[in-house]
Structures are given as C-alpha cells and as structure tokens.
N, C-alpha and C positions, 0 to 999 in steps of 0.2 A: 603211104603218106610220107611226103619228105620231111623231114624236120631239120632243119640247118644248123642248128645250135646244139643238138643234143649230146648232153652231158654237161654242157660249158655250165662254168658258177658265172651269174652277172650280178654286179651291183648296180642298181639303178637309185642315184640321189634326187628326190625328192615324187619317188615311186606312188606314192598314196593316191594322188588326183590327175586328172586331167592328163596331157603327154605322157608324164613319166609313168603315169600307171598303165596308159595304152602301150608303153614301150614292153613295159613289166606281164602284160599280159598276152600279147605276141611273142618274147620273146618265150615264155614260161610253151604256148604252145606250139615253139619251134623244138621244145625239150629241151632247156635250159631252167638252171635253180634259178629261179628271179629273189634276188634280194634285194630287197624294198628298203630304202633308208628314207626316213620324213622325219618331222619336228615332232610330232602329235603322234602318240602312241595307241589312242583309239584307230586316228584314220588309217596308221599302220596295218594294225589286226585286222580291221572292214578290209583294206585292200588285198592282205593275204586270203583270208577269206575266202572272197571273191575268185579270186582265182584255181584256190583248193577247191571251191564245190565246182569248178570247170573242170576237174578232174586232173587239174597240172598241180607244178611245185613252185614252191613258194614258200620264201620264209622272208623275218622283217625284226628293223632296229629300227628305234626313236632315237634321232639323230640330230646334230646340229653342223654343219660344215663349215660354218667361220670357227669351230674348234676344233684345230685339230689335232687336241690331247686325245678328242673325244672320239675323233675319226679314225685316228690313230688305234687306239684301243679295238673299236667298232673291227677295221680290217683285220686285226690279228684273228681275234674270235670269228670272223667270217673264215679266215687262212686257218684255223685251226681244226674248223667243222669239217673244212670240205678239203684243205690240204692243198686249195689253187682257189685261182682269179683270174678267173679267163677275159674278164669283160667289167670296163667300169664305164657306165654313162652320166656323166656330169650334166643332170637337166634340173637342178634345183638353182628356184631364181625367182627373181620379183620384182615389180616395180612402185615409184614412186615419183610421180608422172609431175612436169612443172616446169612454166617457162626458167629460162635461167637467172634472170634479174632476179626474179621470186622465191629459186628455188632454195630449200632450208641446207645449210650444209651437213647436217643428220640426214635430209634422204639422198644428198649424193654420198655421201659418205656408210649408210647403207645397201643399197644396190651396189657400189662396186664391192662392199665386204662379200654380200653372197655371192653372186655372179662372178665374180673375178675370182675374188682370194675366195670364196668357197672351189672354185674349180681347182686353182691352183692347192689349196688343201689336198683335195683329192688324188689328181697327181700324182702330188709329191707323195702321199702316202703309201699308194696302188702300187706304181715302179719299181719298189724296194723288190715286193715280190713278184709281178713279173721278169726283173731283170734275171732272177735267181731261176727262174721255169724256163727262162729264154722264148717267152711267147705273151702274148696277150694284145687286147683292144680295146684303147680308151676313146669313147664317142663326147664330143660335145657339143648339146645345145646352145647354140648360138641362136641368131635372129637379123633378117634379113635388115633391119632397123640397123645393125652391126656396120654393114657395107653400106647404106645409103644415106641412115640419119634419119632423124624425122623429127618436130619441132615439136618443142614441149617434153623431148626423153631426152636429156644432153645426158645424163647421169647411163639410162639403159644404154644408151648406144654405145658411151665410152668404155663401159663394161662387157659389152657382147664383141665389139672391136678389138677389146682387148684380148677375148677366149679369142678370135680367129688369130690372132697373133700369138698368143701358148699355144694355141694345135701348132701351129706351124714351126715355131720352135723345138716345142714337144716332140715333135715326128720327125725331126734332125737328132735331135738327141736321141733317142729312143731304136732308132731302126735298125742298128747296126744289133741290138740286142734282141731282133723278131717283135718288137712292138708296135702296133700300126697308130697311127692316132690323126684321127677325122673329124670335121667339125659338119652339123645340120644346121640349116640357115631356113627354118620355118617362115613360111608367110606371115596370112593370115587365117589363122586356124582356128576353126570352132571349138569353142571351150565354155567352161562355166562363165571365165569374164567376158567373152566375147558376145553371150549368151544374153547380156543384162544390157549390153549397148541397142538403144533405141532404130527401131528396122529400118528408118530413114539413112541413119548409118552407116550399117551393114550394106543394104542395099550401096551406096555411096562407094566404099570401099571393092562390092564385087565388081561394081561397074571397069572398073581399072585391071580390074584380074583378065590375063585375057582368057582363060579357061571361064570365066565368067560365075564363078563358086567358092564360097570357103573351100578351104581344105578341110580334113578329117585327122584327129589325131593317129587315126591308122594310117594316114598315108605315110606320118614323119616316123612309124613306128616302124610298115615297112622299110623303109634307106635304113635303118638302124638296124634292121636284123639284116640285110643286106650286105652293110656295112662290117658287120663283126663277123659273117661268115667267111668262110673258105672259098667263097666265090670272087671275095675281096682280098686276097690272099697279096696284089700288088697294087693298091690304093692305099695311100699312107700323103698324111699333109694336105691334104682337100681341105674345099668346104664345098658343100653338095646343097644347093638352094630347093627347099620345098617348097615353094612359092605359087605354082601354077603359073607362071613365068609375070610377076610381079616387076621381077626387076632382069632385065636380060643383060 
C-alpha cells in the first residue's frame, strides 16, 4: 500500500466536520499524524476517535484561529510533541450569507476574521517553524465563490479572494526556504449544509456542473494529499479548482 504522507505531522484547522475532517482522515490514511484543531472540544475527540478506531493517528486541540495567542501556543506544543510540521491546511471558515445593502457589519466583519485573519493567523504562526526545518506545506481552502463571486456572499468571497491572494504571496515569500503554499478552490460539495438545502436546489445547482454531480468531500481531500506530497514537490502558488469544472 502507498501511503504518500507517511510520517509527516499535519495540522488541519477546523478538522472536526465535514472537509476538514475528510482531509484529516485521508491524510491520517496516507500515514500522516493528522492534528485536528476546531472550536468544540467534544467534536474534537468524536473526530479523533473516529479516525483512531480506523486504526490511523490522530491527535486534536480546541482551538480558536482569529487568536493567535491561542494558536501560537497550540503550535508550539504541537512542535514540541512531534519536533516538526510538515503540513498546515488552513480550512476553517464560515459563513454569513446576505445581500450587501442588508448586510450587518458584524457578519462582514466576522467571516473576514475567520477566513482571512484566521488563515493568515495560521501562516504567520506555522513559518517560524518550517523556515527553521527548511521544508513544509501550507494548503488553503479557498472557494471557487473566491474567483467568481456570487450574490448574496460579498463578505465570503472577499474573504476567500483574499486567501488566493496570501497563497500567492505566501509562496513568493516562502519558496526560497522549501515551502510550498497552494490554495483548493472547492465547488460545490456535499456537506452537512448543503445536505439541508431543499433538492429543487441542488438539483438547480448540479444542472450547471458539467460533470453533472456534487462533489464529495474526498475528492477536495484527495488534491490536498496530493498537494502536500512529494509528487507535488514543484507546485507552489496555485489554486487548483475542485469544481467538476464549474467554472473554466
């Protein structure tokens, strides 16, 4: 069996649910420590769990990423367990959906905290110690909503616009030190929220896909294991659309 990651430590933010945990759990069975950071300390331990009775590794912190006293701390004791950080995936995010006349300046002003400055949190904290290993790969969830727009998210998009603008920065800065840094520009992908939108919808939405189907959080999980291996070894500064070709 190949397993592409093994050995590597990854931190995956906002690991507990839905993507981040499908990333968390392909990567774990590529042979990677998957560390799970989320807000919620129950959904933490369910996701580690989870993954230990699959017979992989896994370990997890209750976290918050617009702090980044708190992240700050978080990474050391991650660097100190395992003595490296091979891998940081920036997929914690959220929204707060609303035309713009409407929209309150609390949820633009939330969604960019997480999305944006939670990534950039991350980042800046992860680098210190990859600079010093001279190696590592930071992935970020973006969203194809990032590149296109779409009415009613002025707030998500300006936020997910702006991670594909830090990858791109980030992976100028970064490269001369072996760090690669990629951004995932997911479709529309079946998840718990996408799960509660009415099948007229759905339906509605796959019609445009030309693959003609949601995606699967494993397909975004595969590009992410993908992406952080050795196979990726000269991909640095991307963003890699998982769309089903959404948007060409």
């Amino acid at each position: 069996m190949c397993r592409k990651l093994e050995g590597k430590v990854a931190i995956i933010t906002g690991g507990a649910r839905g993507i981040g945990f499908s990333i968390a759990e392909c990567f774990s069975s590529n042979g990677a420590i998957s560390v799970i950071i989320d807000l919620e300390q129950e959904a933490v331990d369910e996701a580690v769990q989870m993954i230990d009775d699959a017979g992989f590794s896994a370990v997890g912190f209750a976290g918050d990423v617009t702090n980044p006293d708190s992240i700050a701390e978080i990474f050391k004791e991650i660097h100190k367990e395992f003595e490296k950080i091979d891998i940081l995936v920036n997929n914690a995010g959220i929204t707060r959906d609303g035309l713009i006349m409407k929209m309150k300046e609390s949820d633009w002003d939330v969604v960019l905290n997480v999305n944006l400055k939670g990534t950039f949190n991350c980042t800046q904290k992860v680098c210190r110690f990859m600079m010093k290993q001279r190696s590592g790969v930071i992935l970020n969830i973006t969203s194809v909503i990032g590149i296109m727009g779409n009415a009613g998210q002025a707030n998500y998009a300006a936020s997910k616009g702006g991670v594909i603008a830090l990858t791109k920065s980030s992976a100028k800065e970064f490269a001369s030190r072996g760090i690669r840094v990629n951004a995932i520009a997911p479709g529309f992908i079946k998840t718990e929220m996408t799960d509660k939108l009415p099948k007229e919808v759905v339906d509605k939405y796959s019609e445009v896909i030309p693959l003609l189907r949601m995606g699967l959080p494993k397909d975004v999980a595969n590009m992410c294991v993908f992406l952080a291996s050795d196979e990726a070894n000269y991909v640095t500064g991307q963003v890699i659309q998982v769309d089903g070709g959404l948007i060409m």
